[in-house]
N, C-alpha and C positions, 0 to 999 in steps of 0.2 A: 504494500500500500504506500502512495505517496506521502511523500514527509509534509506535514503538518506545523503551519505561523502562525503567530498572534500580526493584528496590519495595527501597526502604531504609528500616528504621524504620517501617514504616506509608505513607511517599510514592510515588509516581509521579515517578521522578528520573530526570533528564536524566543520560548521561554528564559524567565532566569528560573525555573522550575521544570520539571515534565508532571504527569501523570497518568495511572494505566486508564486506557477506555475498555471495556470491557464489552463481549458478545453478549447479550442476554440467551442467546439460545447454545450458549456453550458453556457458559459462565467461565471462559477462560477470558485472558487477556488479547482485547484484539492488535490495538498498537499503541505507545506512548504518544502522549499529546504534549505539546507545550502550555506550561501554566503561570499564570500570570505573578509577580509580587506587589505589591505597595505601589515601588517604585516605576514600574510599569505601566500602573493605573493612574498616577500622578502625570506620565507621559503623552499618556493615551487624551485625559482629558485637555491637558495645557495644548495638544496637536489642535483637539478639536474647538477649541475657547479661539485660537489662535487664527484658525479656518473659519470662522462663525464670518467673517463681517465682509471678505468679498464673495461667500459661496450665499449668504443673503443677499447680495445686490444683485444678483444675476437673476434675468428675468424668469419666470414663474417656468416659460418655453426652454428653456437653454437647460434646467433642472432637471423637466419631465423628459426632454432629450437623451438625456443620460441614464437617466432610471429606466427607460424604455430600452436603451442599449445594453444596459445588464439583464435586464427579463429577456434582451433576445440570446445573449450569451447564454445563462444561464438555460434555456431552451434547449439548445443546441448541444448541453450536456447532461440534458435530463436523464438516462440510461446511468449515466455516472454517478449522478448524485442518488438517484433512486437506490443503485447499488450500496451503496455508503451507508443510507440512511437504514435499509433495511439489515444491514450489520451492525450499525450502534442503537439502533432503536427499537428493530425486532419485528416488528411489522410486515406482512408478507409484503414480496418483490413488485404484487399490483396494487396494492394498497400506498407502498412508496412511488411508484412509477404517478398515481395519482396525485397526490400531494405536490410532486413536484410538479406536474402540471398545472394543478390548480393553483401554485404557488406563483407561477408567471402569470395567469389568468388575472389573479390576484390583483399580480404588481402592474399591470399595463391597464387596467381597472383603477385602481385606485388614483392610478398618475394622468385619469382623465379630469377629475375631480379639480373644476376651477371655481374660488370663491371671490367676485371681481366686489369694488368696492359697492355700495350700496348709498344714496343718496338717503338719506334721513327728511330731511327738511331743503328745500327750498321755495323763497319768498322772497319778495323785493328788500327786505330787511339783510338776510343770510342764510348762508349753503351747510347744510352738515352734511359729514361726509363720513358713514363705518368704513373703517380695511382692516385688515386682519395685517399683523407683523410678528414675525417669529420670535420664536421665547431664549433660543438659543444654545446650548447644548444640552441634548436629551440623552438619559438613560434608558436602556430597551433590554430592561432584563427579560429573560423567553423559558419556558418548561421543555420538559424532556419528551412531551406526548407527539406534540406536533412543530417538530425546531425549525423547520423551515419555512414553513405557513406564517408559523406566529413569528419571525423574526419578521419576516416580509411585511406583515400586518401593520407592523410598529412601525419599520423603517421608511416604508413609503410616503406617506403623508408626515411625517418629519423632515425627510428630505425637502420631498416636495413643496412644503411649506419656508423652505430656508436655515431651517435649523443643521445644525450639526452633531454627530452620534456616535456613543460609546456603547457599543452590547456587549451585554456577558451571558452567555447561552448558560443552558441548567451543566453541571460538570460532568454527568453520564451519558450526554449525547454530545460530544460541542465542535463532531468534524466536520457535519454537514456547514454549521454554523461559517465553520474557518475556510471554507474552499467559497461558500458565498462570498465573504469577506474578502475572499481574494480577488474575486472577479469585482466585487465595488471598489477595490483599491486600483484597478486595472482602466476604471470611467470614471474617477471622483479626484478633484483634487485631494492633493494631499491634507489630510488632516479633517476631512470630513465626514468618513465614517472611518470606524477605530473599533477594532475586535480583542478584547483581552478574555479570558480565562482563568477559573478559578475552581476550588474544592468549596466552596461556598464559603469563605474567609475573607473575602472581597467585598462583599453585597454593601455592606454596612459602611465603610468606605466611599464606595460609590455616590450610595444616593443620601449620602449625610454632606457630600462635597459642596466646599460652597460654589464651586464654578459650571454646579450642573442644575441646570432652571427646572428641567422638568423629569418623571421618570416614568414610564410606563412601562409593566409590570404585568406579568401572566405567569400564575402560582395559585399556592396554597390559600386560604383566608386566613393560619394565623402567618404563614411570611408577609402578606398583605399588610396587615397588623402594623407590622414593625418596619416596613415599609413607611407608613404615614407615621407614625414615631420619629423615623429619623427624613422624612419631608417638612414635618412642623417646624424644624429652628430655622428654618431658609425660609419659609412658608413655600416650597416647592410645588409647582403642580401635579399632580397625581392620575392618573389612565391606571384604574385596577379591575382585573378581569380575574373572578378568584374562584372560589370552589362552589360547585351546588350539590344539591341533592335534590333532583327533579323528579317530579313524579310524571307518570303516564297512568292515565286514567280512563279506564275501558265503559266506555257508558250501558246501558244496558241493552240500545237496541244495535251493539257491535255486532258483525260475524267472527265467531271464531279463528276460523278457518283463514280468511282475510288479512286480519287483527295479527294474530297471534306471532307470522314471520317478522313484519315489519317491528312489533314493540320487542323483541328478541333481539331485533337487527339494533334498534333503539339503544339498547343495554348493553351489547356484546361488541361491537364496533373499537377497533383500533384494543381488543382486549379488556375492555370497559374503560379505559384511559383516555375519557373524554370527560372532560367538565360537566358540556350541555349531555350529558348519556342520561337515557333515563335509568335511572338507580333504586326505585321503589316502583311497584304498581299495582295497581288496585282496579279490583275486579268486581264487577256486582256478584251476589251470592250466588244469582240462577246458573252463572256463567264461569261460577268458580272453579267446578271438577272440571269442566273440559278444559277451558284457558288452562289448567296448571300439568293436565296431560298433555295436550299438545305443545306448550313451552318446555316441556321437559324432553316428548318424542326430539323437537326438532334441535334442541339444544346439546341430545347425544349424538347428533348426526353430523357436529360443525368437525371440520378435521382442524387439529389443533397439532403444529411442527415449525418449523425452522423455517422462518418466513423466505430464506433463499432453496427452499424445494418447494418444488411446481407441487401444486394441488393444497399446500398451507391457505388457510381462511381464515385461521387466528396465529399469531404470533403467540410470544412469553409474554411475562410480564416486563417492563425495562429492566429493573433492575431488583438490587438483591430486597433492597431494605422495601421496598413496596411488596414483592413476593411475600417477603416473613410477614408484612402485617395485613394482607390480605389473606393466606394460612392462617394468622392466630386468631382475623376473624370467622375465618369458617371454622377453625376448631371450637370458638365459643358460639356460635349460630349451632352447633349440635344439638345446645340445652335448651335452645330459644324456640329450632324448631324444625319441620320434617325436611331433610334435605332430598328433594328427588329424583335429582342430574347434580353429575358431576362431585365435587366435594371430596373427590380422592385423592390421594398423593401420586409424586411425580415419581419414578425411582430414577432415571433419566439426569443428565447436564440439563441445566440451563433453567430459566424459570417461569416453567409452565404452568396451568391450573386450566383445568379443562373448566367449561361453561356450566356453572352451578345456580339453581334454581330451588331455591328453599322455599315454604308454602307453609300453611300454620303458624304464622310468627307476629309477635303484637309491634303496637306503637311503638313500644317502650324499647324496642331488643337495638341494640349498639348498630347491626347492620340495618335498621330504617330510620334511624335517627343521626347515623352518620353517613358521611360520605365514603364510600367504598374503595372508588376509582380503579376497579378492578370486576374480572368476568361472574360476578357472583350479582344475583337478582333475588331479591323477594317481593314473593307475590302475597298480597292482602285483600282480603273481602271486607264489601260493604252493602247495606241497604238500601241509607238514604244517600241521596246526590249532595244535599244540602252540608251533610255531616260529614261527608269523603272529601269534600273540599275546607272544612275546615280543620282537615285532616293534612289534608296538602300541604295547606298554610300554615301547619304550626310548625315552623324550622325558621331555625334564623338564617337559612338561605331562600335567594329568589334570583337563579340563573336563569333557568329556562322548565318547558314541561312538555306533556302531550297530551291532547284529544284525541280518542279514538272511538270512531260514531257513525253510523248509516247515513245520519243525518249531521252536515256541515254547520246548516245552520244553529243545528241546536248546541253545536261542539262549539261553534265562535262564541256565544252566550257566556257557555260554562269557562272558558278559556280566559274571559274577561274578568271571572272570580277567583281567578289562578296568581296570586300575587309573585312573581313572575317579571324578568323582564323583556324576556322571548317566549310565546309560544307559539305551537302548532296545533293543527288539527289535521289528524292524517295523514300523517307525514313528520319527517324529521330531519335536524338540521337543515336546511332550506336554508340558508344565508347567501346574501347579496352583499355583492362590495358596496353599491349606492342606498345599501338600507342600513341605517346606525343599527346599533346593540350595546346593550349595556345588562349589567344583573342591577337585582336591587338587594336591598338589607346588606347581608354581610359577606352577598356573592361580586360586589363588585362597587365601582365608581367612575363613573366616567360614560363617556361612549366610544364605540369601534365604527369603523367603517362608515362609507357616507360623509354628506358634507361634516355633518356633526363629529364625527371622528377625527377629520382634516384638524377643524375646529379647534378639536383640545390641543394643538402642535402652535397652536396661534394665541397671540394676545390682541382683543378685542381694543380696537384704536377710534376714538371718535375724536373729529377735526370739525370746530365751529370756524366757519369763514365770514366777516360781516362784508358786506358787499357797499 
């Protein structure tokens, strides 16, 4: 495998560290990475502080020029990067092959996105005039689930906005991370976007700097936490995209049959290592014995291996410390309740867990009350419709959810009592570059995508002119 930089300043640098990246489907060591120190991160931002004031003056055109010139590169080694990603990340070979497509889709999408001034007032008196101007150097810390998407997500409308950018990818996936980084050092001056790497010994550094305005952040809800802890003494701006626990909610006049693949698909996607996954569901009672046989038929049917052999449909889990504590949940889900797919151990390398569906299990049990982020689903019964949604509702998260209903219209109703800041009906994940998203409560802050997304990389500018 190719040798692996940090781009500081404009260079191609070596670590003053290394560190092992690891297979998850081998659980051996894939290749050493370079890893960042202190003094590296203090280089990375002074490049970018340094680059902030002519890579702002360049018109909005000259920007998207460039950023359109790395989604074409990038394009061009899609196969390569897919390869890569589905070695640090685990993920089968077409599920990477995806990503990275959708990741250029992404970035030439979002670099369409123009927010031209806005007249406020004119009158024979005076002209006011909104523009937007950029905040100046942005932090883009990214998760290990999806490091290439989410980096893209960040980096675009910050570029494109004027600012200038230091990422530090999650430390169990950060090669795909580093070859992107290299092709933005290849169309960006120097000092404008800046790739350092860390063991998670950096973060706190980062977004506590006083020379970084803004940070946008895709994690946990408590890294989150402590994210805004160390934004407060700068009063930084903040973009947080954090953990849910969504439910999917089968309403009574579902089909089965219909139902059943897609909320499976819902839950079990990228290994359940998705934010928006639905992670809890609930079933009316009439429909409770079959929904939980045929999620279980179909859930012993997923082939679960090494996402670089053909016919894998699930990958491992990433890594070691999310395996053990997805294990120690289903070891304690035993007590809580009937497990009836999946739930076995691996004896096998690497860190697998076939597709588990547990059934009989209350409000109260750690796996419906927590966030799992992992292949293991439980299914709950309900009565009334009224009580299942305040049932939804009682989490201190609100990322996303699902409807699932014969009837649309009656699913947009109940979707709108889903406190929530994405939902569906019938479908899942569904996201548009030109559509914001944001979570609410303590799944997130901010918005994604769309002008409003653009928006958070910008400082709201109003100009009274008296005439």
């Amino acid at each position: 495998m190719k040798e692996f930089k940090l781009v500081i300043n404009g260079r191609l640098t070596p670590g003053a560290l290394s560190m092992d990246v690891m297979n998850p489907a081998t659980g051996e060591v894939l290749v050493k990475c370079p890893r960042a120190d202190a003094a590296q991160l203090e280089e990375a931002v002074a490049g970018a502080k340094a680059a902030f004031s002519s890579w702002s003056r360049l018109t909005i055109s000259d920007r998207r020029a460039r950023i359109n010139a790395i989604a074409d590169e990038l394009e061009s080694r899609t196969e390569e990067f897919a390869r890569v990603l589905t070695l640090e990340q685990g993920k089968p070979l077409q599920d990477a092959l995806g990503e990275i497509g959708g990741s250029v889709y992404l970035m030439r999408s979002l670099a369409e996105i123009d927010v031209p001034d806005r007249i406020l007032k004119d009158d024979d008196e005076q002209k006011v005039i909104e523009h937007r101007t950029p905040l100046g150097v942005v932090a883009a810390i990214t998760p290990w689930n999806f490091p290439v998407s989410t980096l893209i997500l960040k980096i675009t409308p910050a570029l494109l906005a004027g600012n200038t950018v230091v990422a530090k990818p999650a430390p169990t996936t950060p090669l795909t991370s580093l070859m992107l980084a290299s092709i933005c050092n290849d169309h960006l001056p120097a000092g404008v976007f800046n790739m350092i790497t860390d063991q998670n010994d950096l973060g706190a550094l980062l977004t506590k700097h006083p020379d970084i305005a803004k940070i946008s952040f895709t994690g946990s809800t408590a890294t989150g936490q402590k994210v805004m802890q160390s934004a407060a003494s700068g009063i930084k701006r903040v973009t947080l995209e954090l953990g849910g626990n969504d439910a999917a909610i089968v309403l009574d006049d579902a089909s089965v049959a219909n139902v059943a693949p897609k909320v499976l698909a819902a839950a079990m996607m990228n290994a359940g290592q998705v934010c928006l996954a639905a992670k809890r569901v609930y079933v009316p009672s009439p429909l409770y014995e079959e929904m939980c046989d045929e999620l279980a038929r179909l859930a012993d049917e997923i082939v679960v291996g090494d996402g670089m052999q053909q016919g894998s449909q699930m990958g491992p889990l990433q890594n070691k410390a999310q395996y053990d504590k997805v294990r120690a949940l289903i070891d304690e889900t035993r007590q809580d309740g009937n497990i009836i797919a999946g739930g076995v151990g691996h004896s096998g390398p690497g860190y697998f867990i076939r597709p588990t569906i547990v059934r009989d299990i209350s409000d109260d049990a750690r796996l419906v009350k927590e966030e799992q982020f992992g292949p293991v689903m439980p299914v709950l019964s309900y009565d009334d419709l009224d009580d299942v949604i305040n049932r939804a509702n009682d989490t201190p998260f609100g990322l996303g959810g699902t409807i699932w209903t014969s009837d649309p219209e009656r699913g947009l109703e109940v979707a709108k009592r889903v406190d929530s800041g994405i939902m569906w009906v019938n479908q899942h994940m569904m996201v548009m570059p030109d559509i914001p998203a944001g979570g609410s409560k303590q799944s997130g802050l901010g918005a994604e995508l769309g002008i409003e997304g653009y928006c958070e990389f910008t400082q709201n500018h109003v100009v009274y002119m008296a005439k």
